[in-house]
PATI-373484 format. One line per field, with one value per residue (C-alpha): residue in one letter; x, y, z; residue number from 1. Coordinates in Angstrom, 1 decimal, decimal comma. Each point is the difference from the previous one (the first is absolute). Example, Ala and Ser with C-alpha at 12.3 -4.5 7.8 and 13.67 -1.06 7.14 Angstrom:
<sites>
r = (a	s)
u = (12,3	1,4)
v = (-4,5	3,4)
w = (7,8	-0,7)
k = (1	2)
</sites>
This chain:
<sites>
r = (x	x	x	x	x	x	x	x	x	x	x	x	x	x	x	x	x	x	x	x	x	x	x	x	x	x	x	x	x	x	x	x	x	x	x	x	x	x	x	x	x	x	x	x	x	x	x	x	x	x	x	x	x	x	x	x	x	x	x	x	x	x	x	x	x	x	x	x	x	x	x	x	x	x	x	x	x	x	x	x	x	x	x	x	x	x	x	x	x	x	x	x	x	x	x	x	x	x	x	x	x	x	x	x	x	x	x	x	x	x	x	x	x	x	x	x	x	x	x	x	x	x	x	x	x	x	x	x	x	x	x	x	x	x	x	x	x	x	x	x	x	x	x	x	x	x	x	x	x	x	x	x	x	x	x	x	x	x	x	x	x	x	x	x	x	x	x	x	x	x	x	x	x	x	x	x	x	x	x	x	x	x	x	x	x	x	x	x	x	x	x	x	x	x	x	x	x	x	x	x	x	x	x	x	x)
u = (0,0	1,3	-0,4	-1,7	-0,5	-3,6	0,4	-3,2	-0,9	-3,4	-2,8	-2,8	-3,8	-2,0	-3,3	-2,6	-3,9	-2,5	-1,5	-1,8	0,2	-3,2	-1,4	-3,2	0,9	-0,2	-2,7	-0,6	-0,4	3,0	2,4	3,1	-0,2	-0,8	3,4	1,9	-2,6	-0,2	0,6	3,5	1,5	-1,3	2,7	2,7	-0,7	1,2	3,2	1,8	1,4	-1,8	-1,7	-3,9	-1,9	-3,2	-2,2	1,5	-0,6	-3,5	-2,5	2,0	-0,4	0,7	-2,3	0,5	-0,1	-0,1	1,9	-2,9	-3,8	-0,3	3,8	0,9	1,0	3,1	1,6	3,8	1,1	3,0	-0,3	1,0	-2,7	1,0	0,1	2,7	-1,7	0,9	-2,7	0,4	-2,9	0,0	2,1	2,5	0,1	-0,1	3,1	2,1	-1,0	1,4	2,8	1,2	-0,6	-1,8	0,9	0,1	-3,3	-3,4	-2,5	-3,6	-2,9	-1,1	-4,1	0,1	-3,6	-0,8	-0,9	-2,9	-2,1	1,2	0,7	2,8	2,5	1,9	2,6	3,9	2,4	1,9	3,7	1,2	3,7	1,5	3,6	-0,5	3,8	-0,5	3,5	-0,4	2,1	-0,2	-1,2	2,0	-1,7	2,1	-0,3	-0,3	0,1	-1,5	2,5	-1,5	2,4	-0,5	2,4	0,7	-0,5	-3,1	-1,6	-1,3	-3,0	-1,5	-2,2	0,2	-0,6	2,5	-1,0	1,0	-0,9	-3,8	-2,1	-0,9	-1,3	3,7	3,1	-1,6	0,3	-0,4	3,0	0,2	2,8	0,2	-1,1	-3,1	-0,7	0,9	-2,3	-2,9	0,7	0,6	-3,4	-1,7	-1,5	2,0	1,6	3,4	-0,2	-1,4	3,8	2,9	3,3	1,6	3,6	0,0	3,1	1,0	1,4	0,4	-0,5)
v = (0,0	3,2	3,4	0,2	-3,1	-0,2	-1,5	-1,5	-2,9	1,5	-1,6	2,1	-0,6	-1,7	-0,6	1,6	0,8	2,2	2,8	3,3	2,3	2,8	2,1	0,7	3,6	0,8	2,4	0,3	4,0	-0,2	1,3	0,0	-3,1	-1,4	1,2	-1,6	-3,1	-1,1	-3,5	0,6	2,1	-2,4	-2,7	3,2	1,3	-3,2	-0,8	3,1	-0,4	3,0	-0,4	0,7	1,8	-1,9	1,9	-0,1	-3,7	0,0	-2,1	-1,9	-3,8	-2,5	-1,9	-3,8	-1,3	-3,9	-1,2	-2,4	0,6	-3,9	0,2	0,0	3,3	-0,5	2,9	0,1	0,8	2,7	1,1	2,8	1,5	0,8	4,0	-1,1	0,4	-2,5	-1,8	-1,6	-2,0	0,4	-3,1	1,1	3,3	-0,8	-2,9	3,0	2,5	-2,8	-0,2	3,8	-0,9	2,6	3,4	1,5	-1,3	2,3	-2,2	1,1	-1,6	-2,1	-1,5	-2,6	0,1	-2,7	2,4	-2,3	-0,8	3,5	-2,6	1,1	-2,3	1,1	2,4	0,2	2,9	2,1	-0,4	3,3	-0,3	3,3	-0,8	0,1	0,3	0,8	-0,2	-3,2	-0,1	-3,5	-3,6	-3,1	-3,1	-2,8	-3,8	-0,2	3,6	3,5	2,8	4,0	2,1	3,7	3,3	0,4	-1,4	-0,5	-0,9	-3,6	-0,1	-3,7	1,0	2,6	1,1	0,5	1,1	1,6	3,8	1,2	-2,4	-3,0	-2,1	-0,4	-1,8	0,6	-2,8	-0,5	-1,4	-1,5	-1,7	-3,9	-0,2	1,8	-2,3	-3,0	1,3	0,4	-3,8	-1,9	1,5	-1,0	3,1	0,1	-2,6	-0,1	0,1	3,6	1,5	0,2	0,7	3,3	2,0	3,4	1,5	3,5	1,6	3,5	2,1)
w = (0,0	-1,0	2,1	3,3	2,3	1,2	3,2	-0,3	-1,9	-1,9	-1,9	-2,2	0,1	-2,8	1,1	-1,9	0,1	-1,4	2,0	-0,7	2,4	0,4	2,8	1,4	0,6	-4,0	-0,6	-3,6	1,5	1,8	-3,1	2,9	1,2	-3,6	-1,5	3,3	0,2	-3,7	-0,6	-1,2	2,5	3,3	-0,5	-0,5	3,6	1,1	-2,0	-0,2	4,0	1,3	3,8	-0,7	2,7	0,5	-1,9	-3,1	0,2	1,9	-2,1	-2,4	-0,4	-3,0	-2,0	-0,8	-3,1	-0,1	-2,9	-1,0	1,2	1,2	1,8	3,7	1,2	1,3	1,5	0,4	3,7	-2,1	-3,7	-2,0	-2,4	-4,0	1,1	2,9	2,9	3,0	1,9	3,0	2,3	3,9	0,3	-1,8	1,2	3,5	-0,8	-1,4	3,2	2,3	-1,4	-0,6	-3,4	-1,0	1,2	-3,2	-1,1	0,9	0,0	-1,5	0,5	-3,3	0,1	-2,9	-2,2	-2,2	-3,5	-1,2	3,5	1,4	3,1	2,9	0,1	2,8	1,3	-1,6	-0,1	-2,3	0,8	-1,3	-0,3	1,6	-1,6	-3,8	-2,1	-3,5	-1,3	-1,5	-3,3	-1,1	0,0	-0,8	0,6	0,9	0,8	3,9	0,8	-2,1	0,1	0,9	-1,1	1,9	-0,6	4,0	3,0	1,7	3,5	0,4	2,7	0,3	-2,9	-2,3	-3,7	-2,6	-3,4	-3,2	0,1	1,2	-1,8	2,0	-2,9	-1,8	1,6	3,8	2,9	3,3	1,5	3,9	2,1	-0,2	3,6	-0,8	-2,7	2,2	2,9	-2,7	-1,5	3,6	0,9	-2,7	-1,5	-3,1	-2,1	-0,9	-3,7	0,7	0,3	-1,8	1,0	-1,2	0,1	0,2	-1,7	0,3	-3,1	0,1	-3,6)
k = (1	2	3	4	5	6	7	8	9	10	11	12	13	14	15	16	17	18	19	20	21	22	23	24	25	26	27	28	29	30	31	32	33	34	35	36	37	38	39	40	41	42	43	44	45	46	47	48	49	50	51	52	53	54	55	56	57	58	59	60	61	62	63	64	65	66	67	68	69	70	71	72	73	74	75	76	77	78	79	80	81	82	83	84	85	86	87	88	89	90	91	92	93	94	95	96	97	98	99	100	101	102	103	104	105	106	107	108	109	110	111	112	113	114	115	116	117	118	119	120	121	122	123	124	125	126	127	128	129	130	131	132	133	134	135	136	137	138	139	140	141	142	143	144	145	146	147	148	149	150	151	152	153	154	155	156	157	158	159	160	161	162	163	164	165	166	167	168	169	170	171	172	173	174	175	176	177	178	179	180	181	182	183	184	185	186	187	188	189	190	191	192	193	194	195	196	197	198	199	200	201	202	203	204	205)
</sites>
């Protein structure tokens, strides 16, 4: 490995699974809260590693949509939506609180909705990331181990995002400690073939 040494043996997130987010504070007569509410500018609140006050989040939930009508509607205890955002159930939550895990995480509360029957599925939260590097440079994908090149060095919390520039959508992943992903696969809320393990290598311009 050239560059930096880690110091910690890291391992990005793969799990996926669709959510829209919405709020029930949208007032079509509300023109503020529409241009910070709309449907494509919910999931940015919560991946761009900003602390939220509480009512700027007041409201929101996510829909469910079942990837087959007659399917079982199995809810992952961890995923990651297509727009980025991290969800996390109280399980895992309160795992990664016991453990100091999560002290750069604020935690927002999450009710899941199933879209078609309009039916509450329970409580999750919105891990929003509070350390977000966007100096990401390059990708090399490797047998055993993906390399993330950056242009400087960075701050590794137990879990964190690392990203190419501000849009989420290209070259963005979440990225935790082995023991976090060991604590989340001994307890059985996540499989291991949800992780892959990663290098970070710093390469300044």
């Amino acid at each position: 490995m050239q560059g930096t040494n880690t110091r910690k043996s890291l391992f990005r997130w793969l799990h996926f699974f669709n959510i829209i987010l919405d709020n029930l504070l949208i007032q079509e007569s509300d023109a503020d809260r529409l241009r910070w509410w709309s449907e494509d500018e919910l999931p940015s609140l919560v991946t761009r590693g900003e602390w939220l006050r509480p009512k700027e989040w007041d409201g929101t939930f996510a829909w469910i949509i079942p990837d087959h009508p007659r399917a079982p509607l199995n809810i992952p205890h961890a995923f990651i939506s297509f727009e980025g955002v991290v969800v996390h159930s109280p399980q895992v939550r309160e795992l990664l609180e016991a453990h100091s895990y999560a002290e750069t995480i604020q935690y927002l509360p999450l009710p899941l909705v199933e879209y078609k029957t309009e039916r509450e599925l329970g409580l999750y939260y919105v891990a929003n990331l509070l350390v977000v590097h966007r100096c990401l440079t390059e990708v090399n994908v490797l047998e055993g181990a993906d390399e993330l090149i950056v242009n400087r060095e960075i701050s590794m919390p137990p879990i964190f995002r690392l990203q190419k520039g501000k849009d989420v959508t290209v070259y963005s992943f979440v990225i935790m400690w082995q023991e976090v992903m060991e604590l989340l696969v001994s307890s059985q809320l996540i499989d291991a073939d949800c992780f892959l393990p990663v290098e970070i290598i710093v390469r300044p311009r």
